[in-house]
C-alpha positions as CSV (number, residue, x, y, z in Angstrom):
1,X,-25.5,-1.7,-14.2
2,X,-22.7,-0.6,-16.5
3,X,-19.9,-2.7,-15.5
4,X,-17.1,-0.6,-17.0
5,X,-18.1,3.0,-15.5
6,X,-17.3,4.0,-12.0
7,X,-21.0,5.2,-11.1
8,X,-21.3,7.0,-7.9
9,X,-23.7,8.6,-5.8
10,X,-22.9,11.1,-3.2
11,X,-25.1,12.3,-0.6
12,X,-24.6,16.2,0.9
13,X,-24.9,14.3,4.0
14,X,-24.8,10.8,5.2
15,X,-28.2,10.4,6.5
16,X,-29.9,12.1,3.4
17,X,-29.8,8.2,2.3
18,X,-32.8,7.2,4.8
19,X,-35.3,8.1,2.1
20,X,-33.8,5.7,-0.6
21,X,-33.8,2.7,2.6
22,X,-36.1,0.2,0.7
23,X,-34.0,0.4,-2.5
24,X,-30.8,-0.5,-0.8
25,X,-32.5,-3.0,0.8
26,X,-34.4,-4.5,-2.1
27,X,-31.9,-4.1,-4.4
28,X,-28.5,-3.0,-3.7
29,X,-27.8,-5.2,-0.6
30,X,-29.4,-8.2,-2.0
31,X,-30.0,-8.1,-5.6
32,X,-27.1,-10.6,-6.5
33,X,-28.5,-13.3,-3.8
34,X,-32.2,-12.8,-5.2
35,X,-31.6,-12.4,-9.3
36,X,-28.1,-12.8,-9.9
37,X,-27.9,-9.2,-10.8
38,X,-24.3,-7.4,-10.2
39,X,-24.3,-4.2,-9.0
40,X,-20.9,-1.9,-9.1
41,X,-22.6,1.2,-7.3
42,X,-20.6,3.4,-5.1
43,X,-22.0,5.4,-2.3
44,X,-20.2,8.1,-0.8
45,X,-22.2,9.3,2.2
46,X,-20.4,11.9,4.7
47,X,-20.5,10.4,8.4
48,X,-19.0,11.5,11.6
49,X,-19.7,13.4,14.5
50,X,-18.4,17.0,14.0
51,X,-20.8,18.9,16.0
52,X,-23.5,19.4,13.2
53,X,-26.3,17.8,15.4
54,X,-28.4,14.4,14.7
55,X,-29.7,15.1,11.4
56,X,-26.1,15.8,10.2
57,X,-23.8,13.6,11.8
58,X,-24.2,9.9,11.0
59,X,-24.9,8.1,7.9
60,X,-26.1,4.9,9.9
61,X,-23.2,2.6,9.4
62,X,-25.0,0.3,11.7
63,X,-27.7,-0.2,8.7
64,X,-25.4,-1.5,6.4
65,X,-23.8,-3.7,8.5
66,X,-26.5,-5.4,9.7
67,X,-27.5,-6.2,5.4
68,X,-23.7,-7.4,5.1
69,X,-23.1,-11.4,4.6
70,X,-22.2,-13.8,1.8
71,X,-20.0,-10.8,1.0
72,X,-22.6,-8.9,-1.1
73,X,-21.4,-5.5,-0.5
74,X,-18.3,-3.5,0.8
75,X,-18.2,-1.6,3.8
76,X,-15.3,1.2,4.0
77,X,-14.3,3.8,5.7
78,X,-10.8,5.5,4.5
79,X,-9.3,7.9,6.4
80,X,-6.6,9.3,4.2
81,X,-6.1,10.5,0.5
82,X,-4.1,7.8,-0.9
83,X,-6.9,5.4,0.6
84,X,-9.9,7.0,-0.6
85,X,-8.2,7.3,-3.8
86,X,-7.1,3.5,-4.2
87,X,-10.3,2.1,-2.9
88,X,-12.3,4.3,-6.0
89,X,-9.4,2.7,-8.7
90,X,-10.1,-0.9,-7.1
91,X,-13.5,-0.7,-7.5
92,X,-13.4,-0.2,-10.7
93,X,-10.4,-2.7,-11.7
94,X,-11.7,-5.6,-9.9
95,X,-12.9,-8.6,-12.6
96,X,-16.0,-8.1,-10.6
97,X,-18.8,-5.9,-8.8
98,X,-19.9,-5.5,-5.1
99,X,-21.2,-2.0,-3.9
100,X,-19.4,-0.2,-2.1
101,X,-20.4,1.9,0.9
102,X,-17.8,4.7,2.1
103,X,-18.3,6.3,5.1
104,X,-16.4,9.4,4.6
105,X,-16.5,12.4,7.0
106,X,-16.1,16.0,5.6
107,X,-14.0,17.3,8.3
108,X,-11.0,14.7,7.1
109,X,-10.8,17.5,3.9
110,X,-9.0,19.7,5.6
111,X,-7.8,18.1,8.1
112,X,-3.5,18.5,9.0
113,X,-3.0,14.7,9.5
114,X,-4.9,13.9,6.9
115,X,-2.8,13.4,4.4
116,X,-0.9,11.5,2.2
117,X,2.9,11.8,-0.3
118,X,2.0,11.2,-4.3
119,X,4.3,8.1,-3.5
120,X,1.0,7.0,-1.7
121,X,-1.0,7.7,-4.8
122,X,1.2,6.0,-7.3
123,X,2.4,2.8,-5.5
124,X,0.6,2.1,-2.8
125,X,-2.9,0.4,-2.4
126,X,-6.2,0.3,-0.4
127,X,-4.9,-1.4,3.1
128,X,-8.0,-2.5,4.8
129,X,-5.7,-2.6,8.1
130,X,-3.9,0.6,9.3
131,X,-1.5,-0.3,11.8
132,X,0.5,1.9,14.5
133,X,2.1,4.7,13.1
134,X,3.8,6.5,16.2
135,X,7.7,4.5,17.0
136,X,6.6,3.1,20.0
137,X,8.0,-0.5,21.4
138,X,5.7,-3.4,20.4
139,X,7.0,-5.2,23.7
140,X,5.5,-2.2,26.2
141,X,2.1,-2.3,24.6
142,X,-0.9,-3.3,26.8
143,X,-3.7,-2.1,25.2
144,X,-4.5,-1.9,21.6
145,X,-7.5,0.4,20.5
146,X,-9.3,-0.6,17.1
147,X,-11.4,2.5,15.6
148,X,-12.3,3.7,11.9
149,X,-13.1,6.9,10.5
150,X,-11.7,10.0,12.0
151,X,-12.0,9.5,15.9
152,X,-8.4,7.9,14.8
153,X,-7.1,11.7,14.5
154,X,-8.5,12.6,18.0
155,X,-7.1,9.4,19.5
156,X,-3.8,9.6,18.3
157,X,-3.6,13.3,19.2
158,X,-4.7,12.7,22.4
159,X,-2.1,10.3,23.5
160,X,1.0,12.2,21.8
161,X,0.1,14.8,24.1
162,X,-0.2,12.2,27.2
163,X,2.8,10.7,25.6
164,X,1.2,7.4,26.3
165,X,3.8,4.7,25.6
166,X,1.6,1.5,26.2
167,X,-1.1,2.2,24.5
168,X,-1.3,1.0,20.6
169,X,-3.9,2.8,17.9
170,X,-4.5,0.7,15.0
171,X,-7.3,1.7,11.9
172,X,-10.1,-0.4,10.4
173,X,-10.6,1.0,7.0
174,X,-12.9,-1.8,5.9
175,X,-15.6,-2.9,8.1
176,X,-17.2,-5.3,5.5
177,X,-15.4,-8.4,4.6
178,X,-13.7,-7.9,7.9
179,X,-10.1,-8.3,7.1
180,X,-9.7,-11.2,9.6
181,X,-6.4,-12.2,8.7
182,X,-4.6,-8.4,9.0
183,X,-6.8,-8.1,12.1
184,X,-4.1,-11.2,13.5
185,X,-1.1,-9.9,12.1
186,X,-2.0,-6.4,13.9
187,X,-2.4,-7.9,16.8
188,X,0.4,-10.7,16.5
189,X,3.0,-7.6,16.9
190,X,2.3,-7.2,20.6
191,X,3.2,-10.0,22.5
192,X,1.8,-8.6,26.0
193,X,-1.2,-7.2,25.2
194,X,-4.0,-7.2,27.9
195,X,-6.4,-4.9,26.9
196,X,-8.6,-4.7,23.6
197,X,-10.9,-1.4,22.9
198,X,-13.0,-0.6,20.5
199,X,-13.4,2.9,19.9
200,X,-16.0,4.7,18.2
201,X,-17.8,7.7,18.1
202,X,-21.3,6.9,17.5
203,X,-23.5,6.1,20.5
204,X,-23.4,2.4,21.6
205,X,-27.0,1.0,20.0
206,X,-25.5,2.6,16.6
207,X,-22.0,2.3,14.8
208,X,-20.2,-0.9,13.8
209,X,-19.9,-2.1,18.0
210,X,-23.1,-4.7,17.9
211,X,-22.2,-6.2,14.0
212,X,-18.0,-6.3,13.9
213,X,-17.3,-7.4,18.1
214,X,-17.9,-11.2,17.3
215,X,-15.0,-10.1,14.4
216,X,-12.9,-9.1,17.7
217,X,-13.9,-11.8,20.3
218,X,-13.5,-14.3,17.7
219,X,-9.4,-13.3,16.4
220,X,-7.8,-12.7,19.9
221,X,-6.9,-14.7,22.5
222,X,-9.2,-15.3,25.8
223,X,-7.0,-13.6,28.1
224,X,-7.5,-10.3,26.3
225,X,-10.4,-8.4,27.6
226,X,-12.8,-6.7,24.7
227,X,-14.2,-3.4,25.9
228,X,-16.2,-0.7,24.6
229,X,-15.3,3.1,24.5
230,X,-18.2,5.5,22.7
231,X,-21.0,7.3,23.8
232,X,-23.8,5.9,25.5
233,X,-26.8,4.7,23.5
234,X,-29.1,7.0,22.3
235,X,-32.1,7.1,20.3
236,X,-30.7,10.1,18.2
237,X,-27.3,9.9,16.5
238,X,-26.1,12.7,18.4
239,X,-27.1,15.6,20.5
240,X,-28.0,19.2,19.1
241,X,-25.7,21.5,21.6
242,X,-21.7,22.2,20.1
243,X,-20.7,22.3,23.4
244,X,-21.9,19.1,24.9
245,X,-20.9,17.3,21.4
246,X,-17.2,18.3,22.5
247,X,-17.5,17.3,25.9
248,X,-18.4,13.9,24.6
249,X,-16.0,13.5,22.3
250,X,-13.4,14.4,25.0
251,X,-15.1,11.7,26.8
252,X,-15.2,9.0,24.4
253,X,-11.0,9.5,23.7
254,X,-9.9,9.4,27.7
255,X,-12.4,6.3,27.9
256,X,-10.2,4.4,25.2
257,X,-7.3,5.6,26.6
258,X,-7.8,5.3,30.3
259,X,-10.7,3.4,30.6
260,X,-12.9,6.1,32.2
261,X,-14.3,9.2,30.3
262,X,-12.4,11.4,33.1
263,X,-9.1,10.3,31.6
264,X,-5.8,10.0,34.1
């Protein structure tokens, strides 16, 4: 590789990666365990469920999460500006090389919440932990949901409206090295919590739920509860009709938030 270029490669959409599978198994996941070769390579692949159908919809996270360990690559998924922005610079101003993965969907573009001040850009840095954003008293909290990518938008949306004061929304902006120590401090802050969710939007056999939850079950404490809130499992990434796509997604927000996909 050239060490001292940022090379990237983008995909139109996520998925378009399937035909280059063996190569980023053969190489890219596990060429530094097999030759000692360092590999810098970014790859920016569009993922998330906007209503496009299954061929258009997911980038397979689950893929690269299954080829993460002895940290050989980076798993990301940035959900503002600033962070997309900061995670490109410290890829390239690390002393060393990992590829990176970014999960990045298209619909974040132009969306109104996504987006960040130039005092973002100029002093901040790539937080692999988002925590609550809303003013909302740690002490009330019950339930904490975790979620990456932009199901955050629709979650945090969802319970403004609800004006849902118990109920804590925290990002995960990278997947791979889990951030295990900012995963405690997150949850360190609420001192009553009973209920842990992960939310995501791909169905269950898919996304990051089977490869990060021993990350969850292993950081909290036993009386906390670990639940799911997603679609079902399915043998596509996601169904071809706009209309059922939005009843899921409707779904898979109450669930988080009320436990049940019929919300209150």
């Amino acid at each position: 590789t050239m060490p001292n270029t940022l090379v990237i490669w983008e995909a139109q959409f996520g998925d378009f990666a399937n035909g280059a599978q063996v190569v980023i198994d053969q190489f890219i996941s596990s060429g530094e365990t097999k030759w000692g070769r360092l590999c810098g390579l970014v790859m920016l692949l569009p993922h998330g469920f906007e209503g496009q159908g299954p061929e258009h919809s997911s980038a397979r996270l689950e893929r690269y999460l299954q080829l993460c360990a002895e940290h050989n690559i980076q798993v990301c998924t940035p959900t503002t500006p600033a962070q997309i922005f900061h995670l490109l610079r410290r890829q390239l101003i690390r002393p060393y090389r990992k590829p990176l993965i970014v999960m990045s969907p298209k619909s974040l573009l132009r969306h109104k919440l996504a987006v960040s001040t130039l005092e973002d850009m100029t002093n901040g840095q790539f937080l692999p932990v988002i925590g609550e954003q809303d003013d909302i008293n740690p002490k009330k909290v019950t339930r904490f949901i975790l979620c990456a990518g932009k199901v955050y938008y629709d979650l945090v949306e969802a319970r403004r409206h609800d004006n849902l004061k118990h109920v804590a929304i925290t990002r995960i902006e990278q997947l791979y090295p889990f951030p295990d120590e900012l995963f405690k401090v997150e949850i360190a802050k609420y001192p009553n919590l009973k209920d842990f969710i992960w939310c995501q939007e791909e169905p269950k056999n898919q996304g990051a739920w089977y490869q990060s939850k021993h990350h969850f079950t292993d950081n909290l404490q036993a009386h906390i509860s670990v639940t799911y809130a997603g679609r079902e499992a399915s043998a596509a990434p996601a169904v071809g009709k706009f209309h059922v796509h939005i009843e899921q997604q409707k779904a898979v927000v109450q669930s988080a938030l009320y436990g049940k996909p019929s919300g209150k």
